[in-house]
C-alpha positions as CSV (number, residue, x, y, z in Angstrom):
1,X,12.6,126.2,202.5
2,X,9.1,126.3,200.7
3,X,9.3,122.5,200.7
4,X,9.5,122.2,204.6
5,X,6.1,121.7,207.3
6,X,4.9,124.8,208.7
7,X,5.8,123.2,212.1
8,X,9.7,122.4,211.2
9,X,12.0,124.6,213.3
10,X,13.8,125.7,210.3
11,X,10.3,127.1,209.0
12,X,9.6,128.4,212.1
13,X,12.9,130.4,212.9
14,X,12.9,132.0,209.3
15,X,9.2,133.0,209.6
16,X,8.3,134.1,213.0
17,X,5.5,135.9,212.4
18,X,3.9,133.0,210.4
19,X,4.3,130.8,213.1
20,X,1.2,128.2,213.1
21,X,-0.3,128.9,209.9
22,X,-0.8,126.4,207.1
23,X,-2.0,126.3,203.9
24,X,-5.6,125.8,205.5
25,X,-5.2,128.8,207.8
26,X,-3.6,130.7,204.6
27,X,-6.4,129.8,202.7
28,X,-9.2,130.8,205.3
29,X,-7.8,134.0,205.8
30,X,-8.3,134.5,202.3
31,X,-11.6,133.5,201.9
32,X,-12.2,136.0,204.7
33,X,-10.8,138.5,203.0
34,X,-12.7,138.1,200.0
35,X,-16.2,137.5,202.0
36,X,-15.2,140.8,204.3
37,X,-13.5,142.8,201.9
38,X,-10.5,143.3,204.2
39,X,-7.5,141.6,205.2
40,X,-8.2,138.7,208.3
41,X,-6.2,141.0,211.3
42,X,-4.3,138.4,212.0
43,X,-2.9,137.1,208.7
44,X,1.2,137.5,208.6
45,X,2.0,140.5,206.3
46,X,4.9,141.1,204.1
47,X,5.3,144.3,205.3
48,X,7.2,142.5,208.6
49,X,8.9,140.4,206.5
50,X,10.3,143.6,204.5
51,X,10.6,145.1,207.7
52,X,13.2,142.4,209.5
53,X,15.1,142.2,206.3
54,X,15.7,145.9,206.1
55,X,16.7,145.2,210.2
56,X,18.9,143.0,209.2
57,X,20.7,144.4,206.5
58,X,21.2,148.0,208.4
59,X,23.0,145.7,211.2
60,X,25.0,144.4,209.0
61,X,26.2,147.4,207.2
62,X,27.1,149.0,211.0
63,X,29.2,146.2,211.6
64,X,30.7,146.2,208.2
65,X,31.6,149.9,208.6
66,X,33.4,148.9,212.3
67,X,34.9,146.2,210.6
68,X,36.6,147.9,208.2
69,X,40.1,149.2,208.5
70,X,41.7,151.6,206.1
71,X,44.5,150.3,203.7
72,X,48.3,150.9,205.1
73,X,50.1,154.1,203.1
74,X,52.5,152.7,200.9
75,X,55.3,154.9,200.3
């Protein structure tokens, strides 16, 4: 994934809150950080990155726990 255009769907589906910003725009942002001694607002964070993962993963532990069935008593 880190070898495809920012513009590829692929990119673009797995990173929607990066969506439009190249290297350039990555690297501008940082200059403005450094120059204003805060983030640029509208730089992606990880934080929402973190945030869609953790989404994600309590989804899929709710439908693991209705997927699972318990074992038949063997007698």
């Amino acid at each position: 994934m880190h070898n495809l255009p920012p513009d590829a769907a692929t990119w673009r589906r797995l990173n929607p809150e990066a969506a439009g910003w190249d290297v350039g725009a990555y690297l501008a942002a940082d200059l403005y950080a450094l120059w204003a001694g805060e983030a640029h607002p509208a730089r992606p964070q990880k934080a929402a990155k973190a945030a869609r993962y953790a989404a994600l993963r309590d989804r899929l532990e709710r439908q693991r726990a209705r997927h699972q069935t318990e074992a038949p008593a063997t007698d």
